[in-house]
N, C-alpha and C positions, 0 to 999 in steps of 0.2 A: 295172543297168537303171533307166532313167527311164522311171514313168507317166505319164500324159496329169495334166492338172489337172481338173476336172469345172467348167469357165463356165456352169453354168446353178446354181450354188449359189453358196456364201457364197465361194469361192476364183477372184477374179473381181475385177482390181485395173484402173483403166485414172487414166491422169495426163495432164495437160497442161503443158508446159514453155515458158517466154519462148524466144525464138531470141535466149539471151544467153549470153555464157561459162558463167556459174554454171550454167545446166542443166544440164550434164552430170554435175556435182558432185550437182546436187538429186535427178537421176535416177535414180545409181548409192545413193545413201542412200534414195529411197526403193521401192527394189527391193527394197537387202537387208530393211532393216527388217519390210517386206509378207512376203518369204520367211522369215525369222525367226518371224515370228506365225505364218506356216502351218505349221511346224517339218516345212522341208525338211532334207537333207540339205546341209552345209557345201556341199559341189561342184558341187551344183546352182546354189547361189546365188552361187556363186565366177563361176560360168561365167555365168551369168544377168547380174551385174553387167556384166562384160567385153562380152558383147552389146549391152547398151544402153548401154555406155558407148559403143563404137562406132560404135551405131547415130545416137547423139545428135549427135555428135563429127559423123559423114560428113553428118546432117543443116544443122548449121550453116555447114560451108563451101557 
């Protein structure tokens, strides 16, 4: 089971990326890394990457 994250305290990350190739690169490092320091669970973050890698990917075309 996955909990919510609590946004009104310190677990609360938000990023801005160029609409260049490299974003997607930049954005999948700094997701994990964010979820590493809040020591989530590996598959959370596995899956989390995958999402905004995605998301970033579908953004730029």
């Amino acid at each position: 089971m996955i909990g919510l994250i609590d946004t009104e305290g310190d677990a609360c990350a938000e990023w801005t990326f160029p609409a260049e190739l490299d974003a997607v690169r930049s954005a999948r490092h700094a997701v994990r890394d964010t979820l590493r320091a809040w020591r989530l669970p590996p598959s959370v973050g596995d899956m989390a990457v995958l999402l905004v890698s995605e998301l970033v990917t579908n953004s730029l075309r």
